[in-house]
C-alpha positions as CSV (number, residue, x, y, z in Angstrom):
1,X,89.0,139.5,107.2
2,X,88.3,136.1,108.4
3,X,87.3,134.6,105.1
4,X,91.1,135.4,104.1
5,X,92.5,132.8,106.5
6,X,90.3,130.1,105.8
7,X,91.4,129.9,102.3
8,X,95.0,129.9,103.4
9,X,96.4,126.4,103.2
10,X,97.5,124.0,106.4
11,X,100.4,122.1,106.1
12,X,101.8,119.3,107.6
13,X,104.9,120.2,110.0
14,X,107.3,116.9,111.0
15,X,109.3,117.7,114.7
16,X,113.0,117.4,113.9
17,X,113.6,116.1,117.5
18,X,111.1,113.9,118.7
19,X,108.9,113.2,115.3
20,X,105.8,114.6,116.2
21,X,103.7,116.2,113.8
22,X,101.3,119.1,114.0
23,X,98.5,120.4,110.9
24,X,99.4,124.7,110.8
25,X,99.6,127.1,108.6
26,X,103.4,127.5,109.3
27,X,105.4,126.1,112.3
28,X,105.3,126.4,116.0
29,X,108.2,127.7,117.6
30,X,108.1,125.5,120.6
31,X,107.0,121.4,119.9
32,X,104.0,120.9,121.8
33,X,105.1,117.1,122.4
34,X,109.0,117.5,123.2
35,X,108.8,121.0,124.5
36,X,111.4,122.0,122.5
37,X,112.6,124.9,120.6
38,X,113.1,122.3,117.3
39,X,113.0,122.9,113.4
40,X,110.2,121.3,111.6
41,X,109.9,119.9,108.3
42,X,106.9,120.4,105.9
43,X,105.8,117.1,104.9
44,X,102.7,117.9,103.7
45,X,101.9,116.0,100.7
46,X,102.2,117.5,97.1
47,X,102.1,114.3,95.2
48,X,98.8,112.7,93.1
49,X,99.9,109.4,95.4
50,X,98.3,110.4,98.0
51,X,95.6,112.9,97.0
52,X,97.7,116.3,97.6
53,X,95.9,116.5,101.3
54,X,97.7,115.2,104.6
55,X,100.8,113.9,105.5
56,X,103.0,112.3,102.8
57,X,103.4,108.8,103.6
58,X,107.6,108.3,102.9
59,X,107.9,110.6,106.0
60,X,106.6,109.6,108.9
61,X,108.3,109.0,111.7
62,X,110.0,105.6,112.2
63,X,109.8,104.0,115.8
């Protein structure tokens, strides 16, 4: 039963409120930086660019 979520892809998940960004199979419901009940973006990387794995690049958050 464990094998099954090993092979179950993380993504990348981009804090609608303050930016942060947290590697899980699908999103937390509170941000563990804000504190906040926020939506989160996938912004895991699909594209050749950058090697399908991680973040993609275009979206990290600006400061």
């Amino acid at each position: 039963m464990a094998e099954n979520n090993q092979n179950i892809m993380k993504n990348t998940w981009k804090c609608s409120n303050c930016g942060n960004t947290v590697v899980e199979i699908k999103p937390p419901e509170i941000c563990p930086s804000c504190k906040q009940k926020c939506e989160f973006m996938n912004v895991t990387c699909y594209q050749p660019d950058c090697g399908f794995t991680g973040m993609d690049k275009r979206l990290k958050p600006t400061k």
